[in-house]
C-alpha positions in Angstrom: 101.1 -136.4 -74.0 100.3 -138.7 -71.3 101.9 -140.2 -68.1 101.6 -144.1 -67.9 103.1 -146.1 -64.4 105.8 -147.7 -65.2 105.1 -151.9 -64.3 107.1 -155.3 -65.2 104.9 -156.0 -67.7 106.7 -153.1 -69.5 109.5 -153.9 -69.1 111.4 -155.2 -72.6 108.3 -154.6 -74.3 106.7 -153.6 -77.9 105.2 -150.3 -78.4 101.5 -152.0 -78.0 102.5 -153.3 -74.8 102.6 -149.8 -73.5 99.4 -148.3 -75.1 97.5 -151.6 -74.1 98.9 -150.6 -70.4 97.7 -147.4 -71.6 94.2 -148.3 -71.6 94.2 -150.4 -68.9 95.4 -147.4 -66.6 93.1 -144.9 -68.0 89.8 -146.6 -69.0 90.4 -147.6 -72.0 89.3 -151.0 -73.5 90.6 -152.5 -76.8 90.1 -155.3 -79.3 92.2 -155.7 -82.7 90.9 -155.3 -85.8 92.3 -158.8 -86.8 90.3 -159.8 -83.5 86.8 -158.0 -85.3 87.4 -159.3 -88.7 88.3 -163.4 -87.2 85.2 -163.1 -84.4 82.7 -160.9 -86.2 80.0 -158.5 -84.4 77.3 -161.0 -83.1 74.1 -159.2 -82.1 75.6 -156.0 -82.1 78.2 -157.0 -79.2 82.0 -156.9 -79.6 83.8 -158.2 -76.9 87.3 -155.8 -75.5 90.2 -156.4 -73.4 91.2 -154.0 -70.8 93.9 -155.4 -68.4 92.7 -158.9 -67.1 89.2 -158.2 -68.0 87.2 -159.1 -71.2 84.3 -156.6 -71.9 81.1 -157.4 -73.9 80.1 -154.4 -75.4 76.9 -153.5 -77.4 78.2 -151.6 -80.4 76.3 -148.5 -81.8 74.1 -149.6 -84.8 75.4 -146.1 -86.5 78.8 -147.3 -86.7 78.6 -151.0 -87.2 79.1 -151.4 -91.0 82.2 -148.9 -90.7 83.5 -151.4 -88.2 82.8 -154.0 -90.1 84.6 -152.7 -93.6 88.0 -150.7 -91.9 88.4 -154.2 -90.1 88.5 -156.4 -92.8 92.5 -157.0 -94.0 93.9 -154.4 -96.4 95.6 -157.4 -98.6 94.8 -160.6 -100.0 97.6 -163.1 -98.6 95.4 -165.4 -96.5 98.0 -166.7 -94.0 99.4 -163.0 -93.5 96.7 -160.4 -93.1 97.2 -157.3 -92.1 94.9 -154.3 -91.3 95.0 -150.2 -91.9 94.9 -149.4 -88.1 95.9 -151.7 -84.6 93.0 -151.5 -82.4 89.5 -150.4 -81.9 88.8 -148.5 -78.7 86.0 -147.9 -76.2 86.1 -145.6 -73.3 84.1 -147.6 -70.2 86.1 -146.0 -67.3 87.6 -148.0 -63.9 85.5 -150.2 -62.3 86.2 -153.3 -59.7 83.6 -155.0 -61.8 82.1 -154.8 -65.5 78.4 -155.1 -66.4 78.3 -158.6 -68.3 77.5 -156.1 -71.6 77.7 -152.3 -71.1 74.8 -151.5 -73.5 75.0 -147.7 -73.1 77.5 -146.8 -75.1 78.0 -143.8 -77.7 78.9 -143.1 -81.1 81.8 -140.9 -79.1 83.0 -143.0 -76.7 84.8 -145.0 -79.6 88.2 -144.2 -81.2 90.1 -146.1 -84.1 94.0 -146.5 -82.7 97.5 -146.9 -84.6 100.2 -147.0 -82.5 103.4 -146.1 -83.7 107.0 -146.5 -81.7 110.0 -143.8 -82.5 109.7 -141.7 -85.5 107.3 -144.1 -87.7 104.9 -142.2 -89.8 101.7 -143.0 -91.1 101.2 -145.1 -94.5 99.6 -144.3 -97.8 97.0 -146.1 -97.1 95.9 -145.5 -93.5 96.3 -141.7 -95.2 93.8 -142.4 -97.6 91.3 -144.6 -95.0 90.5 -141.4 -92.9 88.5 -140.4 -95.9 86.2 -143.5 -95.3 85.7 -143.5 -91.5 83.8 -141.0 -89.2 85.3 -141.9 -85.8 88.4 -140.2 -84.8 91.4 -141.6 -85.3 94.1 -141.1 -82.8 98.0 -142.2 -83.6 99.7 -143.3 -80.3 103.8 -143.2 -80.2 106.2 -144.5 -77.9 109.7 -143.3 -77.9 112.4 -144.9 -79.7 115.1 -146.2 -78.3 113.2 -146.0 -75.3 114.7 -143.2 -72.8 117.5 -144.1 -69.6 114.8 -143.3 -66.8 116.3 -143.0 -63.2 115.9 -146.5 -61.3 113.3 -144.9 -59.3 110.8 -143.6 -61.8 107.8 -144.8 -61.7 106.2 -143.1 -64.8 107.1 -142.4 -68.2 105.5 -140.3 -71.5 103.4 -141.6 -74.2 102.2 -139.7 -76.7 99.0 -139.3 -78.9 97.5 -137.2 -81.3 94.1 -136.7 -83.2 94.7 -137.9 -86.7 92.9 -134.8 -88.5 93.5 -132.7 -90.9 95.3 -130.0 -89.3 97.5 -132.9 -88.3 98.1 -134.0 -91.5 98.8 -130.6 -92.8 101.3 -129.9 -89.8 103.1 -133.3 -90.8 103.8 -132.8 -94.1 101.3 -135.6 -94.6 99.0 -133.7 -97.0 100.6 -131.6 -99.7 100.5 -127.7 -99.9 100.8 -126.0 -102.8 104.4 -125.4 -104.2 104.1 -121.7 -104.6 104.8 -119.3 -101.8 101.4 -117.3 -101.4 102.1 -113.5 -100.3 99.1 -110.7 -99.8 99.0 -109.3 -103.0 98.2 -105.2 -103.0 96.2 -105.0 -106.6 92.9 -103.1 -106.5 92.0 -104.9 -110.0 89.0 -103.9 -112.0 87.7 -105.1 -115.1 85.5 -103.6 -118.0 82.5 -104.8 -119.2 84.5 -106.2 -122.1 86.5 -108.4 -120.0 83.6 -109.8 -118.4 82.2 -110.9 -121.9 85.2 -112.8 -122.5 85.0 -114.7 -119.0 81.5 -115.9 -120.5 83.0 -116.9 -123.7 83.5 -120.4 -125.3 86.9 -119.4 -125.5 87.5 -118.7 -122.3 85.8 -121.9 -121.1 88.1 -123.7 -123.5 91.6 -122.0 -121.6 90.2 -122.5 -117.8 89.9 -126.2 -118.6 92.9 -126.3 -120.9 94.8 -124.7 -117.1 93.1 -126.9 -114.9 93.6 -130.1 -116.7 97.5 -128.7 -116.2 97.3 -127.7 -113.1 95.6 -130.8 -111.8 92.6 -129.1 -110.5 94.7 -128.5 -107.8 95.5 -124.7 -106.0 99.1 -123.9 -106.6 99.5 -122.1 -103.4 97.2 -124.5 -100.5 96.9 -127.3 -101.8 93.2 -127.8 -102.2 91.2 -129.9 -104.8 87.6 -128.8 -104.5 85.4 -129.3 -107.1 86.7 -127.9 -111.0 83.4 -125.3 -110.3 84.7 -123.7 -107.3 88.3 -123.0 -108.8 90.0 -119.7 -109.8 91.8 -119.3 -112.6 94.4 -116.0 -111.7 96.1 -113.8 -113.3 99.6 -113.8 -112.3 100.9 -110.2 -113.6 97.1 -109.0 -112.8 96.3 -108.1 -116.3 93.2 -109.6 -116.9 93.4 -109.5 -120.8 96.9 -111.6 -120.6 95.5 -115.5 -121.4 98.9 -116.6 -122.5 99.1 -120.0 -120.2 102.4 -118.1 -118.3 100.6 -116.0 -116.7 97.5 -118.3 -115.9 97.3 -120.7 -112.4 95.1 -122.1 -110.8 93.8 -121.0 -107.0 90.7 -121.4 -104.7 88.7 -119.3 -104.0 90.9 -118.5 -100.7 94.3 -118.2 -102.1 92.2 -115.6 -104.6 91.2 -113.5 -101.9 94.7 -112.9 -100.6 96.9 -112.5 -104.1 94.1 -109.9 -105.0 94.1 -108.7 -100.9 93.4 -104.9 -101.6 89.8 -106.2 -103.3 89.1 -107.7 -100.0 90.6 -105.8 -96.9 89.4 -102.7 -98.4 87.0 -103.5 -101.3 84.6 -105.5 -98.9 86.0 -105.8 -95.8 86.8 -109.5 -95.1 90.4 -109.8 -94.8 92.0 -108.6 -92.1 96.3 -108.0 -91.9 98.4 -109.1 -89.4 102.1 -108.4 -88.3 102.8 -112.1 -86.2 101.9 -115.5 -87.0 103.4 -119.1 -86.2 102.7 -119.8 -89.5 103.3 -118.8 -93.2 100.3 -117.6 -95.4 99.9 -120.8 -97.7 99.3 -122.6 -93.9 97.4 -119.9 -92.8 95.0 -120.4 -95.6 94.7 -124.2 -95.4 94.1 -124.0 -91.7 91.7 -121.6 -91.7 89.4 -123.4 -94.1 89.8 -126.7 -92.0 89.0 -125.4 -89.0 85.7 -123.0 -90.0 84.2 -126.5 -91.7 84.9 -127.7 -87.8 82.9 -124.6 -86.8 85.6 -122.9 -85.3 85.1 -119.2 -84.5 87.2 -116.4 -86.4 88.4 -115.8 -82.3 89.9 -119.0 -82.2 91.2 -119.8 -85.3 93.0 -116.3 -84.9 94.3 -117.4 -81.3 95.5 -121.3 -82.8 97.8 -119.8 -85.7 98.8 -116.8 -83.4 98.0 -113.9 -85.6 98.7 -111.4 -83.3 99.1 -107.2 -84.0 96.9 -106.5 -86.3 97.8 -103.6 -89.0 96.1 -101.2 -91.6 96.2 -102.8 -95.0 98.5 -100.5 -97.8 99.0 -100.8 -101.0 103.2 -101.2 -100.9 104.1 -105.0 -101.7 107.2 -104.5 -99.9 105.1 -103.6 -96.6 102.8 -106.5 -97.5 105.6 -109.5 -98.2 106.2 -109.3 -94.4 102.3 -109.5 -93.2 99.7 -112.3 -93.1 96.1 -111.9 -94.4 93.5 -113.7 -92.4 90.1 -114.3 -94.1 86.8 -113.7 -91.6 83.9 -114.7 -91.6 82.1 -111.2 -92.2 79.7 -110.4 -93.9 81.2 -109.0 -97.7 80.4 -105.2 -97.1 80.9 -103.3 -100.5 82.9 -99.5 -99.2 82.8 -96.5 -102.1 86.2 -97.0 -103.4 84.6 -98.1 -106.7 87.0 -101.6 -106.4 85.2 -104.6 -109.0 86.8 -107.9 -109.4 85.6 -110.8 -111.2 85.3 -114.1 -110.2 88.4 -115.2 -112.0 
């Protein structure tokens, strides 16, 4: 959230009259992506708006051809184009005066904008775009109706957030799984005849027959990595039961913490917790999000506020009420003779 001074300009305006007053308070400049498709970028120079001023700026060659395709209309009617975000923005700070082109200009000092008023959501498709750009995208959103301020404010909220994938997760934007995902207290093993089978054709043949059901998707998170990298669990834990009832599919995550015992006190890499803000399918999802953002185990921990953290014990009624983090510790093998297999 941020505080913007209330002007007339505002006053009886549409939501991108107050980010574009935004910007022009902050050191923000901006420029359309109808403006970029119409003018084009001629010598590597795009030319922004903040306030009165019009600034030439020379564009990074590293982002130039993303520019060019997220600005070009997401429809084919020629008279009524329209484009996945608003604006294009460039952070050149408060100055009396501009440099006729700032030329100095980063790969990080640019943002992609969508400004939303009241409760407006983002589309399908601006969904599906983040997978296709590598600047942030930040969603900007006025209230609506706007508040009664007092006749002698002189400032009022606008909000913004990072479009990521914690965002999208926290917004209901990007699926979880439908199952609820507990710790699980088996200590499974398997004999050496079960792990012949898992090499089997026939085996091979019921994983992809439970994939191709499942969608290659985990039933508790949410995640679609690639078919490779799926599990294909148990539900009762008997690993001799193939009936497709008892067969779903999992990542590798969601494995780890239905078959917790194996890995809090098999090889020491889950650790249990008494308090978190979130539940364990979340817990999960974030956690994988955030370590591929290089995100320390400390503050992962500290964002989903696991907090008291407790022995591990084979009671599933003691377990239903804890949360299972995954670290990134080394897998330590202890002497209580624990094996799993991969699946």
């Amino acid at each position: 959230m941020a505080k913007i001074d209330i002007t007339e300009k505002l006053i009886g305006s549409l939501s991108e009259a107050y980010y574009k007053e935004f910007c022009d308070q902050n050191g923000w400049a901006y420029i359309s992506l109808e403006q970029i498709h119409e003018r084009g970028i001629h010598k590597g120079i795009l030319k922004f708006k903040k306030g009165f001023d019009r600034i030439y700026v020379k564009i990074p060659t590293e982002i130039i051809s993303e520019i060019k395709e997220i600005s070009k209309p997401s429809n084919t009617k020629l008279f009524e184009p329209t484009y996945v975000y608003d604006f294009l923005a460039c952070k050149i700070g408060n100055w009396k005066k501009y440099h006729h082109v700032i030329e100095n200009k980063r790969k990080n000092d640019f943002l992609w904008i969508e400004v939303k008023t009241g409760s407006s959501k983002l589309s399908p498709n601006q969904i599906r775009t983040l997978k296709k750009i590598s600047l942030p995208l930040f969603r900007y959103r006025v209230p609506f109706p706007l508040p009664e301020l007092p006749d002698d404010a002189n400032h009022m909220d606008i909000y913004y957030d990072e479009v990521d994938s914690i965002f999208l997760i926290m917004n209901g934007l990007v699926p979880l799984g439908g199952k609820t995902l507990v710790l699980g207290h088996e200590l499974a093993s398997r004999t050496e005849e079960d792990k012949r089978f898992m090499k089997s054709k026939k085996w091979k043949r019921i994983r992809n027959r439970i994939l191709d059901r499942d969608n290659s998707t985990c039933q508790y998170c949410g995640e679609t990595p690639e078919r490779e990298f799926l599990r294909i669990n148990h539900i009762n834990g008997n690993p001799k039961e193939h009936i497709e009832k008892n067969l779903e599919v999992t990542c590798a995550a969601c494995h780890k913490i239905i078959h917790s015992g194996l890995w809090a006190i098999g090889y020491k890499t889950v650790d249990v917790y008494e308090e978190s803000k979130f539940n364990q399918n979340q817990i999960v999802r974030f956690t994988g999000v955030m370590r591929e953002e290089g995100k320390s185990d400390d503050k992962i921990i500290e964002f989903l506020g696991l907090k008291k953290k407790v022995p591990w014990k084979k009671d599933l009624n003691y377990l239903s009420s804890k949360f299972g983090f995954i670290t990134s510790r080394e897998m330590i093998k202890s002497n209580t003779g624990i094996a799993l297999a991969a699946e």
